[in-house]
MMTF fields as JSON, N, C-alpha, C and O atoms, coordinates in Angstrom:
{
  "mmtfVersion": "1.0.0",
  "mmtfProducer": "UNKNOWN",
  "numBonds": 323,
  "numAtoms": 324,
  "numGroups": 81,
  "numChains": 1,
  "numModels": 1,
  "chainsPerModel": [1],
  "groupsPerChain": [81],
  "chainIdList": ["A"],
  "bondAtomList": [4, 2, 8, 6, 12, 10, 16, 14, 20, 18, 24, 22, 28, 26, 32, 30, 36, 34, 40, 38, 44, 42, 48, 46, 52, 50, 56, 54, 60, 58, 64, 62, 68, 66, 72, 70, 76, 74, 80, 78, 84, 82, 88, 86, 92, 90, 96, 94, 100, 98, 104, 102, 108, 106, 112, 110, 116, 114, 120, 118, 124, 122, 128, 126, 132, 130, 136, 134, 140, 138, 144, 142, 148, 146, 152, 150, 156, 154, 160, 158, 164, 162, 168, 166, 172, 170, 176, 174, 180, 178, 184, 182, 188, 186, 192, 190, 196, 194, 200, 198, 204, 202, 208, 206, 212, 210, 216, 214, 220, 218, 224, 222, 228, 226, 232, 230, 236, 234, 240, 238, 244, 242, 248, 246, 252, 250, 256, 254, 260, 258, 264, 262, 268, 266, 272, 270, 276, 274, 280, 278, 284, 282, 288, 286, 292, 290, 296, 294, 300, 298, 304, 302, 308, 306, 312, 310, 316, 314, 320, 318],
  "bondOrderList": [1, 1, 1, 1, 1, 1, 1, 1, 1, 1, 1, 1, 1, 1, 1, 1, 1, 1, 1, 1, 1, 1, 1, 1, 1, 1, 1, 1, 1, 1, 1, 1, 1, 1, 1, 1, 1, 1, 1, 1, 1, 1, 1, 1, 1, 1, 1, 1, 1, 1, 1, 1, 1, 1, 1, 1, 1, 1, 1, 1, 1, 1, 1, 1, 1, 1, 1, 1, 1, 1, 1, 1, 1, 1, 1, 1, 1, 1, 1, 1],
  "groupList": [{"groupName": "UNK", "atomNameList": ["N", "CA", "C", "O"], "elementList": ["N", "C", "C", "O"], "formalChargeList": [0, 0, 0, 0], "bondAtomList": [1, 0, 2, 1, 3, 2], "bondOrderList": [1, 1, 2], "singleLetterCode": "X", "chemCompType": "L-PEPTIDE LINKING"}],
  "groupTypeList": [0, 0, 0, 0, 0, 0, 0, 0, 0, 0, 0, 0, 0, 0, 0, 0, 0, 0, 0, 0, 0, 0, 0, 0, 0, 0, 0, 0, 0, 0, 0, 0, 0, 0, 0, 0, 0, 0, 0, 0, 0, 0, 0, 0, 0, 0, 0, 0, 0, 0, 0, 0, 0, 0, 0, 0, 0, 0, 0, 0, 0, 0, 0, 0, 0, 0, 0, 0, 0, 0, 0, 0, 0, 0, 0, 0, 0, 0, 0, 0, 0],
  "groupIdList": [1, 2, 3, 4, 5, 6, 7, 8, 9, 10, 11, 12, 13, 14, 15, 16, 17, 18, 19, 20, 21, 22, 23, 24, 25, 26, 27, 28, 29, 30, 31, 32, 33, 34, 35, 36, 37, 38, 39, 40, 41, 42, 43, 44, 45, 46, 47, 48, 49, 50, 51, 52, 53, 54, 55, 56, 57, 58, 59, 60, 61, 62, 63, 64, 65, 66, 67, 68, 69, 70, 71, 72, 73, 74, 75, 76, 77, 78, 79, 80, 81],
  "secStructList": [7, 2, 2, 2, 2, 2, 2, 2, 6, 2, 2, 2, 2, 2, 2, 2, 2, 2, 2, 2, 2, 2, 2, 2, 2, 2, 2, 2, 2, 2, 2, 2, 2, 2, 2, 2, 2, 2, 2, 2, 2, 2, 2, 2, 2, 2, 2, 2, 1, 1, 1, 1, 1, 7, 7, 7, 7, 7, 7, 7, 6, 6, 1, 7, 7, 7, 7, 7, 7, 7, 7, 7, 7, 4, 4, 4, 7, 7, 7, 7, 7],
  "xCoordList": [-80.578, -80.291, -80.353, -79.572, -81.413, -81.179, -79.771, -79.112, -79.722, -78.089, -77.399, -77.187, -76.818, -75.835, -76.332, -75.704, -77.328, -77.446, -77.431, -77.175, -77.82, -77.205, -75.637, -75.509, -74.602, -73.529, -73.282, -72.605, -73.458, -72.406, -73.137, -72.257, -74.692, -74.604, -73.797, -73.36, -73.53, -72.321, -70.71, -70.368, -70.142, -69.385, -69.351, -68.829, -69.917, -70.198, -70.077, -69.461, -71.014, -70.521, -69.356, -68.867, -69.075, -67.723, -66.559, -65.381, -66.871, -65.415, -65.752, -64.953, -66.787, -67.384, -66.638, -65.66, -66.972, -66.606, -64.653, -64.062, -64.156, -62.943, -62.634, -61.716, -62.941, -62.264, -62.821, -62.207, -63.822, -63.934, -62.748, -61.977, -62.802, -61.514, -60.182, -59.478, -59.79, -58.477, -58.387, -57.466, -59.464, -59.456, -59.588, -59.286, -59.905, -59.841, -58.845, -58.292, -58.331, -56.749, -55.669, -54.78, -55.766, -55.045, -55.147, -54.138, -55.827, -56.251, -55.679, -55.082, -55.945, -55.19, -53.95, -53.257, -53.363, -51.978, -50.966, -49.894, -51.641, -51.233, -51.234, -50.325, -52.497, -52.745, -51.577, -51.125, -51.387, -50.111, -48.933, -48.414, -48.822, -47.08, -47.283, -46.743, -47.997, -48.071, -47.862, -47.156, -48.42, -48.707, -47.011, -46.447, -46.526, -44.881, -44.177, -43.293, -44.582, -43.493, -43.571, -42.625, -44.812, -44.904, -44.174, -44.005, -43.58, -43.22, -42.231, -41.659, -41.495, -39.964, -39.758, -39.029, -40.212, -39.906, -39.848, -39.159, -40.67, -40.706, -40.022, -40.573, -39.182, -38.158, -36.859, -36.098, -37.012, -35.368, -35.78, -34.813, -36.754, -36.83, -36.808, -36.739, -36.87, -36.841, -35.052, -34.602, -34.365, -33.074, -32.564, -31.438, -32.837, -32.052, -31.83, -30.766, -33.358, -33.48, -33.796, -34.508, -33.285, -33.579, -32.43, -32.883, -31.129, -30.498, -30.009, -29.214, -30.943, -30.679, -32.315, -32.475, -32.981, -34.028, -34.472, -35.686, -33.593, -34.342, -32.697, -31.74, -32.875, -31.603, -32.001, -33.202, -30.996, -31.138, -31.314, -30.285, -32.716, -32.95, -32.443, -32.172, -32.275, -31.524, -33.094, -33.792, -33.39, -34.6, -34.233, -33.225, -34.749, -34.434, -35.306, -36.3, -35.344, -36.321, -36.9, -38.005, -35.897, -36.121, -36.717, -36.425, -37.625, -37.763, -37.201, -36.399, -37.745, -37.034, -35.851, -35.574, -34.776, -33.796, -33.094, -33.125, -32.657, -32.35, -31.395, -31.5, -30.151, -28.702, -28.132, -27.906, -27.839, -27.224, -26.223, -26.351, -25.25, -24.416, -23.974, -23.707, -24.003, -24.198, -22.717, -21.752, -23.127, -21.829, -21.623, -22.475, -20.042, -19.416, -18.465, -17.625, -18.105, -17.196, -16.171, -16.305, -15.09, -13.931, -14.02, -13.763, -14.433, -14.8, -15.757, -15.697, -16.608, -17.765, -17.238, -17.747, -15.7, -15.727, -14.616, -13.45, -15.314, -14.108, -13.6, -14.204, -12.235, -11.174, -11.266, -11.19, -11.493, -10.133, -8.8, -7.794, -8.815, -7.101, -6.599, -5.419],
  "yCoordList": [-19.573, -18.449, -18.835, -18.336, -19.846, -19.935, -21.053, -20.873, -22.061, -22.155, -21.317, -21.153, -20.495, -19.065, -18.866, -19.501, -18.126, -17.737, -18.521, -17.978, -20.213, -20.448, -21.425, -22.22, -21.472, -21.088, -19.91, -19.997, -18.347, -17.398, -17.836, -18.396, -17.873, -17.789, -18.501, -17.993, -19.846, -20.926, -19.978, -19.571, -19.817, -18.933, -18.385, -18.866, -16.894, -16.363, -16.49, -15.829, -17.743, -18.394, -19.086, -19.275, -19.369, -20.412, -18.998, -19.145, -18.234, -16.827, -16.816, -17.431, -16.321, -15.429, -16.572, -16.174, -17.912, -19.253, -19.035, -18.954, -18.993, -19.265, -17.838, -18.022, -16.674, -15.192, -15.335, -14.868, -15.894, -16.14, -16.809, -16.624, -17.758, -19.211, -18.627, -19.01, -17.504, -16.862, -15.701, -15.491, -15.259, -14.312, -14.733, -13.844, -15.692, -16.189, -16.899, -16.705, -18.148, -18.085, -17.283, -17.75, -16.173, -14.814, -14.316, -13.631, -14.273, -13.607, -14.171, -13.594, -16.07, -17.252, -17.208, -17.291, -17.009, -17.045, -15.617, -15.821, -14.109, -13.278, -13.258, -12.719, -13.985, -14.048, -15.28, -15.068, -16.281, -17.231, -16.358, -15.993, -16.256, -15.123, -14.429, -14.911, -13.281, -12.323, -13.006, -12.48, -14.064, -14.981, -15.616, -15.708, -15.992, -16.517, -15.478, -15.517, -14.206, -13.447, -12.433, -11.748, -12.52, -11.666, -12.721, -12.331, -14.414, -15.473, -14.902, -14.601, -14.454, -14.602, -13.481, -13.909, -12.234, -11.009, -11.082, -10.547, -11.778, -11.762, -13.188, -13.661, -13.971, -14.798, -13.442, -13.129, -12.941, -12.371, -11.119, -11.134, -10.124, -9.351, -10.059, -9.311, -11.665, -11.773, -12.237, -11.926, -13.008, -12.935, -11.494, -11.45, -10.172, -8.911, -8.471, -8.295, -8.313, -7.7, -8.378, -7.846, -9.458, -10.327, -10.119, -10.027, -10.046, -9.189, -7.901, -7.583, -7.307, -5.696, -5.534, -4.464, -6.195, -5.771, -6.948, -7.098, -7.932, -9.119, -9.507, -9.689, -9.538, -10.572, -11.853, -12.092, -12.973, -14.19, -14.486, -14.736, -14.654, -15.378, -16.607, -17.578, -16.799, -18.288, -18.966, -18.334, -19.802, -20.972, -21.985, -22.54, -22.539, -24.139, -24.863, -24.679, -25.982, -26.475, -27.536, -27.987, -28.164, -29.019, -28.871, -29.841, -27.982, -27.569, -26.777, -25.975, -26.94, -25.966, -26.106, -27.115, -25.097, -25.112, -25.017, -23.802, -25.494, -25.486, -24.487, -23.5, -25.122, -24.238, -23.911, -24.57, -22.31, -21.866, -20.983, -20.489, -20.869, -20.326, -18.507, -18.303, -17.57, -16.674, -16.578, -17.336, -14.916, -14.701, -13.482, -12.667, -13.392, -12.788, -11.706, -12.377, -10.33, -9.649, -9.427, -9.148, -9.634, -8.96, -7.342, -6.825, -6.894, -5.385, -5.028, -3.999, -6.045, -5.649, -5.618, -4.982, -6.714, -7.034, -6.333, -6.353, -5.506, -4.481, -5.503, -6.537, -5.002, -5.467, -4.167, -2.981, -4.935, -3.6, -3.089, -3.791, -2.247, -1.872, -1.716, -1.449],
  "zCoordList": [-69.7, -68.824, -67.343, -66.533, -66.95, -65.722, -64.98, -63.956, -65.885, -65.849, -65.467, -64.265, -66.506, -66.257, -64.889, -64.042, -64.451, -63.319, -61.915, -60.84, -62.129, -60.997, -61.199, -60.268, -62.122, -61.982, -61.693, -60.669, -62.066, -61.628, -60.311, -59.658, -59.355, -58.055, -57.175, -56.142, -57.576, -57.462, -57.279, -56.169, -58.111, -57.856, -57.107, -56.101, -57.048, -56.073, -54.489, -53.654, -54.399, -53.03, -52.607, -51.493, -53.583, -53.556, -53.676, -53.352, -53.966, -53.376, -52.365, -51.659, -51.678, -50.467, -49.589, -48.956, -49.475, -48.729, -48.703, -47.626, -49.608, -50.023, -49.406, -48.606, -49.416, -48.7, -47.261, -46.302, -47.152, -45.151, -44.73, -43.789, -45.805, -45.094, -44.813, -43.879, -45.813, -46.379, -44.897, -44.108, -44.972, -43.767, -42.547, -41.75, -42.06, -40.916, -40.554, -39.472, -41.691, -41.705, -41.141, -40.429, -41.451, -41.609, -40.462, -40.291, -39.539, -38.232, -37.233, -36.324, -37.454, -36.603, -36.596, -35.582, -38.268, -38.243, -37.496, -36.926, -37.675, -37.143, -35.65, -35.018, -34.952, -33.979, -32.989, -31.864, -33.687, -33.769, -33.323, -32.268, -34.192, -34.382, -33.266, -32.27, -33.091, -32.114, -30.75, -29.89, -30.581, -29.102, -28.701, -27.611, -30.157, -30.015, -29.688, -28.833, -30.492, -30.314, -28.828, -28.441, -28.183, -26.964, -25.994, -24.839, -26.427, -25.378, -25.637, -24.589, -26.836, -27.251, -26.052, -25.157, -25.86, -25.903, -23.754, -22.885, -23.777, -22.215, -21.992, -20.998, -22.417, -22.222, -22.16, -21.244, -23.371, -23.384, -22.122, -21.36, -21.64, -20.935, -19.468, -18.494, -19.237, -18.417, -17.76, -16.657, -18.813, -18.355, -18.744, -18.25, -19.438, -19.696, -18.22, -17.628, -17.693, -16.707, -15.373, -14.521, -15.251, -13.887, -12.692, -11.551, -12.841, -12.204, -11.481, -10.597, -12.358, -11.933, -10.911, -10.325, -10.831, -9.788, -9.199, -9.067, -8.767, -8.02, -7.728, -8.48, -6.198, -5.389, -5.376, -5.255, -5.509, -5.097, -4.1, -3.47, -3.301, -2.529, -1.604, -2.311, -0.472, -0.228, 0.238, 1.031, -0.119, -0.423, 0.339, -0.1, 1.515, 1.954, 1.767, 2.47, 0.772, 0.103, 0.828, 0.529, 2.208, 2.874, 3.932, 4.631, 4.641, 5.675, 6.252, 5.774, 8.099, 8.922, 8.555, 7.906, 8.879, 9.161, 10.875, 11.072, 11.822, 13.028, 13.422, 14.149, 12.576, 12.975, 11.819, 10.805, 12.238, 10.764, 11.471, 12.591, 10.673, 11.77, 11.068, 9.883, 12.006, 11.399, 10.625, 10.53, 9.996, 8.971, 9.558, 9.913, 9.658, 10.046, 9.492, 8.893, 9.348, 8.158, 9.241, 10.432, 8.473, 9.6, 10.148, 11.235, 9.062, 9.498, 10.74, 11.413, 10.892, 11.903, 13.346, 14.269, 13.435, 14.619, 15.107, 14.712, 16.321, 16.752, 17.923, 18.206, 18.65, 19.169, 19.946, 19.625, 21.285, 22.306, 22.316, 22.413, 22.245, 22.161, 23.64, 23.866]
}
């Protein structure tokens, strides 16, 4: 009898061990996914919506800039008549 009893306690532990492993597994792997899929989601939200609320900037990566020469619309520039 005391056999029997410390096999089933054997057992016993050896589930309890084996459903921690299974469940913690399970938490990492959901926790995985969730972490990829919040990258996926703010990759695609970031080219959906990167145009409609952000102008392109002009950036001079080289420093000062000295001379730039302005820009001009034909419309702006009035003429004497």
């Amino acid at each position: 009898m005391p056999k029997l009893s410390k096999v089933l306690w054997s057992i016993a532990i050896f589930g309890v061990v084996i459903t921690m492993a299974a469940f913690t597994f399970g938490i990492i792997l959901i926790g995985v996914i969730m972490v990829g899929a919040i990258g996926i989601l703010r990759l695609y939200w970031r080219r959906k919506y990167s145009g409609l609320f952000h102008k392109p900037s002009k950036h001079f990566s080289t420093g000062e800039v000295i001379d730039i020469t302005p820009e001009y619309r034909s419309d702006n520039l009035r003429l004497k008549p």
